[in-house]
C-alpha positions, 0 to 999 in steps of 0.5 A: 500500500503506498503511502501516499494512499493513506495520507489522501485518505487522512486528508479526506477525514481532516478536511472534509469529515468523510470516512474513506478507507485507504484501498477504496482511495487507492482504487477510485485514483487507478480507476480515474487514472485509467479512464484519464489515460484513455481519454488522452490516448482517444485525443491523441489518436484523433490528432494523429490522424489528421493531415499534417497541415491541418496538425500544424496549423495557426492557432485561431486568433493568431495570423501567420506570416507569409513568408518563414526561413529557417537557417542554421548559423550556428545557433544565434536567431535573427528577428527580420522584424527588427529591420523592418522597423517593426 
């Protein structure tokens, strides 16, 4: 039994007065923690199966540029915005 179990069961009596045995707190955490890791691997998989341009797209709200270049120089970054008076 991990400690940690106990401690929330403690917890629940301290705070809130309620009588929760350690092992039903150890069960209702792995049973929400089951249910989580599927909504998450649901999520993922829609994700996944979209086009990669749609994966990558513009988060709504922001505008994109026109015009995007990547170079390596040795690890410094250049904003061009700065030259355009920007």
């Amino acid at each position: 039994m991990c400690g940690s179990f106990a401690s929330a069961s403690e917890a629940l009596w301290e705070l809130a007065e309620v009588a929760v045995p350690t092992k039903q707190v150890e069960r209702r955490t792995q049973g929400i923690g089951t249910e989580r890791c599927g909504e998450r691997d649901a999520q993922a998989a829609v994700y996944l199966a979209l086009p990669l341009v749609e994966q990558k797209g513009v988060p709504e709200g922001v505008i994109a540029p026109s015009v995007a270049v990547v170079e390596m120089d040795g690890g410094t970054v250049a904003d061009f915005r700065s030259f355009e008076g920007e």
